[in-house]
C-alpha positions as CSV (number, residue, x, y, z in Angstrom):
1,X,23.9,-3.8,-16.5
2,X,22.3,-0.3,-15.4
3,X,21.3,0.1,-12.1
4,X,20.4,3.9,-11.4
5,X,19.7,5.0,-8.1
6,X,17.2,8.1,-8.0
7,X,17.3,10.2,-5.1
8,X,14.1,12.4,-4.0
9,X,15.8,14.4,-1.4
10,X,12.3,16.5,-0.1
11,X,11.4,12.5,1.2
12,X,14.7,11.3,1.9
13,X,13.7,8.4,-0.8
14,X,15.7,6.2,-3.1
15,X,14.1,4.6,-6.1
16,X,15.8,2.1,-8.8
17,X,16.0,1.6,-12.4
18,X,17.5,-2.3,-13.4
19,X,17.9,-2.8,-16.9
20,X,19.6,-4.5,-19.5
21,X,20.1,-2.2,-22.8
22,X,21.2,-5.3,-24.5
23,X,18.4,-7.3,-24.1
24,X,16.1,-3.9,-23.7
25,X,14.5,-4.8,-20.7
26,X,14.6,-2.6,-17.4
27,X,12.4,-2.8,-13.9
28,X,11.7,0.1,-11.7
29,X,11.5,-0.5,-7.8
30,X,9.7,1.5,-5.3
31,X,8.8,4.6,-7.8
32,X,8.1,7.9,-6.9
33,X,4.4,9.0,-7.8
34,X,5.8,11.2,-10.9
35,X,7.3,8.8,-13.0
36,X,8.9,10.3,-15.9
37,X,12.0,9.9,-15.0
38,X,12.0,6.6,-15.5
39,X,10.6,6.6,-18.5
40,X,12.8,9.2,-19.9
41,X,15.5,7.3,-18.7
42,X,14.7,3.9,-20.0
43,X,13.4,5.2,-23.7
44,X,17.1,7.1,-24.0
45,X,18.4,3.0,-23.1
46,X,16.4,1.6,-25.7
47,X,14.7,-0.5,-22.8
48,X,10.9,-1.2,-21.9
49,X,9.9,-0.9,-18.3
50,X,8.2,-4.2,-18.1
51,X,8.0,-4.7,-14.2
52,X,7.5,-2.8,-11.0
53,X,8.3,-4.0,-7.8
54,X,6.8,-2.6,-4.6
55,X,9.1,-3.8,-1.7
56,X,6.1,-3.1,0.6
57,X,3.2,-0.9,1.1
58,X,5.1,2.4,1.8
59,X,3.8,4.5,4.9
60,X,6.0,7.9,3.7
61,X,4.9,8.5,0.4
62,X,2.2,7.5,-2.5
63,X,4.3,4.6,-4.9
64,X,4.1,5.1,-8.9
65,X,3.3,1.4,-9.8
66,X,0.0,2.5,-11.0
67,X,1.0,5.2,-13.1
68,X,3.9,2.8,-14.4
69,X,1.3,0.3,-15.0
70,X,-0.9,2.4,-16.9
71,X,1.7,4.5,-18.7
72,X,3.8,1.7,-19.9
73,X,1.5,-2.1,-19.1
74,X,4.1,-2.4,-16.5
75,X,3.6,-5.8,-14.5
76,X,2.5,-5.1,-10.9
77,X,5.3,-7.4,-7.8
78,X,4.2,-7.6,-4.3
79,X,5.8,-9.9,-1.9
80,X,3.7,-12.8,-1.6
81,X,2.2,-11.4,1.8
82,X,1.1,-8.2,0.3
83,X,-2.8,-7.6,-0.3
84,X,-4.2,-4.9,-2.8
85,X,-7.1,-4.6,-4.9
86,X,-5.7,-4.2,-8.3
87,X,-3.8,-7.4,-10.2
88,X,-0.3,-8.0,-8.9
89,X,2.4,-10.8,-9.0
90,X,2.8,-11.6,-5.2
91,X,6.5,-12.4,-4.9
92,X,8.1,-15.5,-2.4
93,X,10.9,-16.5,-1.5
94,X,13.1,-17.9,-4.2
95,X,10.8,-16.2,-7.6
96,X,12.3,-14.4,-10.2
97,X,12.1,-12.1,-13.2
98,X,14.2,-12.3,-15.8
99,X,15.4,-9.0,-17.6
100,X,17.4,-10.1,-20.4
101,X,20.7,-11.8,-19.0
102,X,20.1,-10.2,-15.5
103,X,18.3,-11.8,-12.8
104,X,16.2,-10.3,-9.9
105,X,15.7,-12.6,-7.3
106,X,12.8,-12.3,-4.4
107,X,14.2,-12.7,-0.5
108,X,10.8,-12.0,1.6
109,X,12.2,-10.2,4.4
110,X,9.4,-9.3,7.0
111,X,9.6,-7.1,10.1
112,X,9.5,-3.3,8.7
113,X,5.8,-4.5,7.3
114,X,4.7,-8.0,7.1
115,X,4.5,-8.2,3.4
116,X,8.5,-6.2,3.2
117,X,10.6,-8.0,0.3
118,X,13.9,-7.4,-1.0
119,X,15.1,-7.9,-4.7
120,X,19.1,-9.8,-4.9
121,X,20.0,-8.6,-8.7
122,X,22.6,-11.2,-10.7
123,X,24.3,-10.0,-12.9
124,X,25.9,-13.5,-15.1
125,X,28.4,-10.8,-16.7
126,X,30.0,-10.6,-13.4
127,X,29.1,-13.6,-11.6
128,X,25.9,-16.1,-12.2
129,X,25.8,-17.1,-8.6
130,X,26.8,-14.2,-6.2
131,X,24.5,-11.4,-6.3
132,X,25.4,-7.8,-7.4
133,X,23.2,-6.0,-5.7
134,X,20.2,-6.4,-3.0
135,X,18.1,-3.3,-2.4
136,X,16.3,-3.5,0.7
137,X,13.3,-1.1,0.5
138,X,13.0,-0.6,4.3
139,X,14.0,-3.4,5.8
140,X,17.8,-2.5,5.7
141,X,19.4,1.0,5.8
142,X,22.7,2.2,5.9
143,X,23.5,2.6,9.4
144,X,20.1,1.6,10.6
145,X,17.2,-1.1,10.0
146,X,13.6,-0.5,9.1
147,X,11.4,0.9,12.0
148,X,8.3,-1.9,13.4
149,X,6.1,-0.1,14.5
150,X,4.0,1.7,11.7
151,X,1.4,-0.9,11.5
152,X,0.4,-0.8,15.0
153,X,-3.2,1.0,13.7
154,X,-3.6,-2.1,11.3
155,X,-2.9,-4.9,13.9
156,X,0.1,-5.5,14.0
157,X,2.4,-5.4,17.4
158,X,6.0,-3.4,17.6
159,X,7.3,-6.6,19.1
160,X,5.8,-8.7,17.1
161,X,7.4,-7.1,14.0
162,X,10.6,-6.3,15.7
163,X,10.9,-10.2,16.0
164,X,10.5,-10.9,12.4
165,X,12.8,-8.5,11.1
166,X,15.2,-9.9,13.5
167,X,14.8,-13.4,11.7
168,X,15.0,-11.0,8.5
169,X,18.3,-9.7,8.8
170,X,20.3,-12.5,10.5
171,X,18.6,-15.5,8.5
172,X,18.4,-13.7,4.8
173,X,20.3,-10.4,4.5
174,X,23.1,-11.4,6.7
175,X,24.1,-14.6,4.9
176,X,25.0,-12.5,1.7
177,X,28.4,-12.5,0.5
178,X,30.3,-9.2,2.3
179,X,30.7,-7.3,-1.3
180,X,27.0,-7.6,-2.0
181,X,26.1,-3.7,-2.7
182,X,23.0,-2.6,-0.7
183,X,20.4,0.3,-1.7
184,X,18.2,0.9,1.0
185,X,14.3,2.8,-0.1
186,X,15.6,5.8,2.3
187,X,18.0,7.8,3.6
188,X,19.1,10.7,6.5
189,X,15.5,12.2,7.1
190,X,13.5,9.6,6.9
191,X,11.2,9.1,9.9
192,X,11.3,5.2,8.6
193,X,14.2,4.8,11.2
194,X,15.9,6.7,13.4
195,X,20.0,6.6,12.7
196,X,20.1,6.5,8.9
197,X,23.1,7.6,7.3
198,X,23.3,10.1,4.9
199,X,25.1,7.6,2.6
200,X,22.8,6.2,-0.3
201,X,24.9,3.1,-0.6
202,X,26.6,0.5,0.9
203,X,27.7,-3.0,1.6
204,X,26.5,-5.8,3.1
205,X,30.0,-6.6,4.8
206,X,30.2,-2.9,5.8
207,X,26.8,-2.9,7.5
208,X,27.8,-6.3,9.3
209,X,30.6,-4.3,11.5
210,X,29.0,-0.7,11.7
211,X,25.2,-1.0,12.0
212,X,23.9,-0.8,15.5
213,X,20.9,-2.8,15.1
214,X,23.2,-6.1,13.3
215,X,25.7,-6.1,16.0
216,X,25.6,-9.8,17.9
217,X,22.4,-10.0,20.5
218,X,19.9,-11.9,21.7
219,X,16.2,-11.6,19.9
220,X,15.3,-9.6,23.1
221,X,17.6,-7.0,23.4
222,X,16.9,-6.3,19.2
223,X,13.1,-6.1,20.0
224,X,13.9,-3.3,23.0
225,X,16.6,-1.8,20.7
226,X,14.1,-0.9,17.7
227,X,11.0,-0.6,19.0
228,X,12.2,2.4,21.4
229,X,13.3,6.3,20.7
230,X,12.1,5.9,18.2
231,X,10.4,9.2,16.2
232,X,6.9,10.6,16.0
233,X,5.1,8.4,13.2
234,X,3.5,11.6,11.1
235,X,-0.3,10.9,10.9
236,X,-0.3,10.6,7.2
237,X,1.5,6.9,7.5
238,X,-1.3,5.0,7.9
239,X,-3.3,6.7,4.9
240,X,-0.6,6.2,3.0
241,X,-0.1,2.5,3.8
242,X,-3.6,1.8,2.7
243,X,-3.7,4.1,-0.2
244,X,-0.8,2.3,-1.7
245,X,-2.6,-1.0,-1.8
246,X,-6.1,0.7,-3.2
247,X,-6.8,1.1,-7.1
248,X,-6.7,5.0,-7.2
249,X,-6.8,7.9,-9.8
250,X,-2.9,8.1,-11.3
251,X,-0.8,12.0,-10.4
252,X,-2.2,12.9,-13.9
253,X,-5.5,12.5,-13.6
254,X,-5.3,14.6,-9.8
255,X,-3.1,16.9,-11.5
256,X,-5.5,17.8,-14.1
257,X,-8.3,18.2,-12.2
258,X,-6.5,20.2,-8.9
259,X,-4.6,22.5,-11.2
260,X,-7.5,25.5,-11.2
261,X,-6.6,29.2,-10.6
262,X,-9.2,30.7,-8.4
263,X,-9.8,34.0,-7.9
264,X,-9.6,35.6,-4.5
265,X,-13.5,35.3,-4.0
266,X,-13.4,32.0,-5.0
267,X,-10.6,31.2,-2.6
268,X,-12.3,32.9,0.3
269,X,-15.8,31.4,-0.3
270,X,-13.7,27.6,-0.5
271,X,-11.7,28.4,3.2
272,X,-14.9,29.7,4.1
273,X,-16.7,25.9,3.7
274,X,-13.8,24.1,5.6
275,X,-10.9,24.5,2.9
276,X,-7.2,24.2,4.5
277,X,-5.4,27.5,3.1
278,X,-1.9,26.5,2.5
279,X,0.9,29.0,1.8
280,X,3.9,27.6,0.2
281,X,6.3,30.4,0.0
282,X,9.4,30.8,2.1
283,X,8.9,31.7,5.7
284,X,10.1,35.9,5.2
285,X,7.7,36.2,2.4
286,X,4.7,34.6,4.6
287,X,5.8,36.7,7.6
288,X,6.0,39.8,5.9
289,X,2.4,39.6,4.4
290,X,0.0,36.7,4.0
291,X,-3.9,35.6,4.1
292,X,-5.1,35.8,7.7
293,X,-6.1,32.4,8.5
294,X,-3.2,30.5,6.3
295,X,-0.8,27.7,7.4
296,X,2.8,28.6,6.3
297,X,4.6,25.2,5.4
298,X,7.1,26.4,2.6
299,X,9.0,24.6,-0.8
300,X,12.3,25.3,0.9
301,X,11.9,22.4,3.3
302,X,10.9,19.3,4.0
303,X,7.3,20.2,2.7
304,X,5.4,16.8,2.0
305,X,6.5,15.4,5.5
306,X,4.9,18.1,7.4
307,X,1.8,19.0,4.7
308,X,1.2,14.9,5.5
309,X,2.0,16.0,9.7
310,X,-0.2,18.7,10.0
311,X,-3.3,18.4,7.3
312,X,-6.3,16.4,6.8
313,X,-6.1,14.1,4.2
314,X,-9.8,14.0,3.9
315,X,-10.3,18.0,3.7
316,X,-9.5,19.9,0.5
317,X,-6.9,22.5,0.3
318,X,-6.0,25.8,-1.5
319,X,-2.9,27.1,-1.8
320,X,-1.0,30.2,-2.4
321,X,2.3,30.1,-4.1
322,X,4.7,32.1,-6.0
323,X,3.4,32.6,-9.4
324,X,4.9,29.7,-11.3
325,X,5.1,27.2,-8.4
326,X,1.7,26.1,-8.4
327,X,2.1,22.5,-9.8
328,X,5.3,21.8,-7.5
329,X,3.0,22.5,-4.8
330,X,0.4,20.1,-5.8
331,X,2.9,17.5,-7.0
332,X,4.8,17.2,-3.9
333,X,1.1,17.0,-2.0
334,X,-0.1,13.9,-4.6
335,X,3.6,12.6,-3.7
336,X,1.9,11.2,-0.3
337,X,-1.8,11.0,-1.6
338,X,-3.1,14.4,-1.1
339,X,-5.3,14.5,-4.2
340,X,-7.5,17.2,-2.5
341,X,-6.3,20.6,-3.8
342,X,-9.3,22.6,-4.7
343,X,-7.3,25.3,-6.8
344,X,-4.7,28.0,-6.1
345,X,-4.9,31.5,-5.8
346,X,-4.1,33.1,-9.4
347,X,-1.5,35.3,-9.1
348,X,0.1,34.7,-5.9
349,X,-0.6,37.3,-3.6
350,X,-1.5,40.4,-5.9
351,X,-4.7,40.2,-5.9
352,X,-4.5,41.2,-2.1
353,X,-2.8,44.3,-2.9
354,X,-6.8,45.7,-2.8
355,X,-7.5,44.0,-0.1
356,X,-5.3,45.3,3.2
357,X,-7.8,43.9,5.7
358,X,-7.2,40.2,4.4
359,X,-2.9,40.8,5.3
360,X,-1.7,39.7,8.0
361,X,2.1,39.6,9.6
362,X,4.0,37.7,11.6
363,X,6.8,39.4,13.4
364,X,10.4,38.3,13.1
365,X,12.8,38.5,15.7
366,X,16.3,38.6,15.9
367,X,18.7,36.1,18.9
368,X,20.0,40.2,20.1
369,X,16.2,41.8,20.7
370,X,15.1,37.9,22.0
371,X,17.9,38.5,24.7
372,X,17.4,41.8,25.5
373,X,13.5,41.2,25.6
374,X,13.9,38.3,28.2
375,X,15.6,40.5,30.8
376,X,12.5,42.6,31.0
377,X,9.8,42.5,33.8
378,X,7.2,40.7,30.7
379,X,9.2,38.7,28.8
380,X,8.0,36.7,25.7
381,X,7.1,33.4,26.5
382,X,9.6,31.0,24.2
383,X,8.3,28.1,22.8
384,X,10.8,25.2,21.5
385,X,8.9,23.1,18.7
386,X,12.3,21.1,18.1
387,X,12.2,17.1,18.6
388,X,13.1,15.8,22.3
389,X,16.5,14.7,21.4
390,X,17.3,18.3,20.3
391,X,15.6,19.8,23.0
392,X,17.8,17.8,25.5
393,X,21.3,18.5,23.3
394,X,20.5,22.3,23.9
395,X,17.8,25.2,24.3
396,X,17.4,28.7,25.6
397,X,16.8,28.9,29.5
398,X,13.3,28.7,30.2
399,X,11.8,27.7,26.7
400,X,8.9,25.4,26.7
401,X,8.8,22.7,24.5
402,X,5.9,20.9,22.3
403,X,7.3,19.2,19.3
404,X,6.0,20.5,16.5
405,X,4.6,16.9,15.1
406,X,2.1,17.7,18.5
407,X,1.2,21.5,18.7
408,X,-2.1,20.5,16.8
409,X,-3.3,18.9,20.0
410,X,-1.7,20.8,22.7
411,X,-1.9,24.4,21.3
412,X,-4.5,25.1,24.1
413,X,-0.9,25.0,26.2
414,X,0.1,27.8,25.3
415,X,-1.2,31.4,27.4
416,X,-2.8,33.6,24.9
417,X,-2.3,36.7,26.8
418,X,1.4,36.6,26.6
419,X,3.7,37.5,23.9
420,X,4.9,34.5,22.1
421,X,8.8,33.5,20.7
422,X,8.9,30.5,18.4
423,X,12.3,28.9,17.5
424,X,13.6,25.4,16.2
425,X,16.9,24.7,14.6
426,X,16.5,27.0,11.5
427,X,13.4,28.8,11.5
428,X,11.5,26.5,9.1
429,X,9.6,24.8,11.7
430,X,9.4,27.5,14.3
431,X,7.6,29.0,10.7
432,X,5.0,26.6,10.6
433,X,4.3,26.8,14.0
434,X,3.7,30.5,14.0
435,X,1.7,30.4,11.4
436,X,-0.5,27.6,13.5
437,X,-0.9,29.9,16.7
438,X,-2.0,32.8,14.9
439,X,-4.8,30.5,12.8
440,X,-5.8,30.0,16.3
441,X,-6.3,33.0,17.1
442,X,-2.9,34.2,19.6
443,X,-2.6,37.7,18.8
444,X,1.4,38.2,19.7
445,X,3.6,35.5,18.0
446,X,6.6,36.3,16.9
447,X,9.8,33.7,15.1
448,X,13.4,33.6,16.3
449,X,15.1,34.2,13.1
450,X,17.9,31.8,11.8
451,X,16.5,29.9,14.8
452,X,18.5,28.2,17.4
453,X,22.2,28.5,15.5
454,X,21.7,32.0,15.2
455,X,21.2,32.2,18.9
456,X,24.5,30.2,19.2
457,X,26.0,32.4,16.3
458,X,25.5,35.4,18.7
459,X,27.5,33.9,21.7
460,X,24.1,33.8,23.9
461,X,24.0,30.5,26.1
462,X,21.9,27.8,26.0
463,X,21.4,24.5,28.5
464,X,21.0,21.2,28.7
465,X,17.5,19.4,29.6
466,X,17.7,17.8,32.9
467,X,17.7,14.0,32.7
């Protein structure tokens, strides 16, 4: 038996590859968009990827079972709850594919999403009757348990969720044998949960005695337990929810048509009809010099989650990149279903060398002048876009705080007459966030370099939020 886990690190998200290279049958569950991998991998096997599985209608990131469908006549699984509009096997309790000698085996485990599955795989080699394996999609992580309360904007209630997935775990996953491996859909970063592990694997009897959320209680202290603290849902989870269960062009056909240099006219007159300019490049390269009027979220982070945060899915986008990172760009956008690039801007940003009054520059400030600047009689205002729990750990006196997930919508908070210090834990975010106060329009805006560990690395204090 082969069962390869695939780690996509940008999304925090696991995908799987079953197969048996003696009977040359394999399966792929919850693919990534780009699928080569896969198919790389199971060619080099001497195996045909004749199934997908879908454990449910992912909120975080656009699935590959159409591309594996079309690619290779992959058979589409849903659980049996699960609606789309192309053909799919819906899944219940109890069905199963064969592979060759293995077995994958269908528990229907509601509560992340109503329609959430998760696939026990046999392995007769080792045992016909105990299973290997269960992967879990999102319904169990390691160290944590699928959040309820993405499909609040399609009718479904936290609590009512929250309930299910508490019948889930203790009536399905929790009767497995303790040695049963278990490969979640995600891991640390997610914004699926909200105490994943940065483990990628587990065991069911290990997540019997350490997880918080499978500890003995009553159904009503689980439903308080998960349904609070926990993280901003990005506004792209809906979207992507829908889109996974809509017949849509494959990452191909997007890529093919999105992949257009432009020239810097072209670019302009684009932005100029209500095109999102996006500049992918680290945060020193945007600062020192970049199109006035861009949105800095680099390649160096965790890019799709917070092109998915901040953009319209509905408007197009052009971007600038380094010259030769133009389809990573438009890859990791059609990763979540942003099949709206318009072009990039051919050759990075040279053709701006004859155009000056186009550049613009974002200062960058280091923890020592911050200090010295906030002893004076007009210091900078400081503006935390950190999540509340970090803000509370530890901040610089004084800071304001707006989470960066909400500066979109509360940017008129922020004086424009005043000079303007933007920090978060690094300096990616606190990049973004720059780059979104001077799109509006804040003429002084500046980013705390290294961020808030390099304010700790120079020895300057920081306190505590007030409960």
């Amino acid at each position: 038996m082969i069962l390869k886990q695939y780690y996509l690190g940008c999304l925090a998200h696991a995908s799987y590859l079953v197969a048996d290279p003696v009977g040359g049958r394999a399966a792929v569950i919850d693919p990534q968009r780009d699928v080569e991998q896969y198919v790389v991998d199971a060619e080099e096997i001497g195996c045909t990827i004749g199934h997908v599985f879908l454990t449910h209608m992912h909120a975080d990131f656009i699935a590959g079972h159409l591309e594996l469908r079309d690619r290779v006549g992959a058979t589409i699984h849903l659980g049996a709850q699960a609606s789309a509009e192309y053909a799919f096997t819906p899944m219940a309790d109890g069905d199963e594919v064969q592979l060759g000698h293995l077995r994958l085996s269908v528990l229907e485990t509601p509560g992340h999403s109503p329609e959430s599955i998760s696939i026990l795989v046999f392995d007769p080699g080792q045992d016909e009757h105990r299973p290997h394996a269960v992967l879990t999609g999102d319904t169990l992580f390691i160290g944590d348990v699928g959040r309820p309360d993405l499909r609040a904007s399609l009718g479904w209630r936290a609590d009512q969720l929250a309930s299910l997935l508490y019948d889930s775990l203790r009536d399905k996953l929790l009767r497995l044998p303790d040695d049963t491996l278990v490969y979640p859909a995600h891991g640390a970063g997610s914004l699926c949960g909200k105490n994943l592990s940065t483990d990628t694997v587990s065991t069911i009897g290990v997540q019997r005695a350490y997880n918080y959320a499978l500890q003995p209680m009553s159904r009503e202290r689980f439903i308080e337990i998960v349904t609070t603290d926990q993280p901003d849902t990005p506004a792209y989870f809906t979207y992507d929810a829908v889109l996974n269960a809509r017949e849509r062009p494959t990452l191909d056909d997007a890529l093919e048509r999105e992949l257009r240099a432009l020239s810097l006219a072209q670019l302009l007159e684009l932005v100029a009809d209500g095109a999102q300019l996006l500049d992918t490049r680290d945060q020193a390269e945007f600062e020192g010099a970049h199109i006035r009027g861009a949105l800095n979220i680099g390649l160096d982070g965790s890019y799709a989650t917070w092109c998915g945060t901040i953009l319209d899915p509905g408007q197009a986008v052009v971007l600038v990149a380094r010259p030769g990172c133009e389809i990573e760009a438009a890859t990791r956008l059609g990763r979540i279903g942003f099949d709206t690039v318009a072009g990039y801007l051919a050759g990075g940003m040279q053709p701006l060398d004859n155009a000056p009054e186009l550049i613009g520059r974002i200062e960058r400030i280091t923890a020592a002048s911050l200090a010295e600047q906030l002893e004076t009689v007009e210091p900078p205002l400081v503006l935390d876009v950190r999540t509340a729990g970090e803000y509370s750990d530890a901040h610089i006196h004084g800071a304001v705080h707006i989470p960066l997930s909400r500066l979109a919508a509360r940017v008129g908070e922020v004086p424009s007459e005043r000079a303007v210090v933007v920090y978060c834990a690094s300096g990616y975010r606190s990049s973004i966030a720059s780059s979104m106060l001077r799109r509006e329009g804040l003429p002084r805006v500046a980013n705390l370099v290294g961020g808030l560990a390099a304010w700790k690395s120079a020895q300057l204090a920081t306190v505590v939020a007030e409960p």
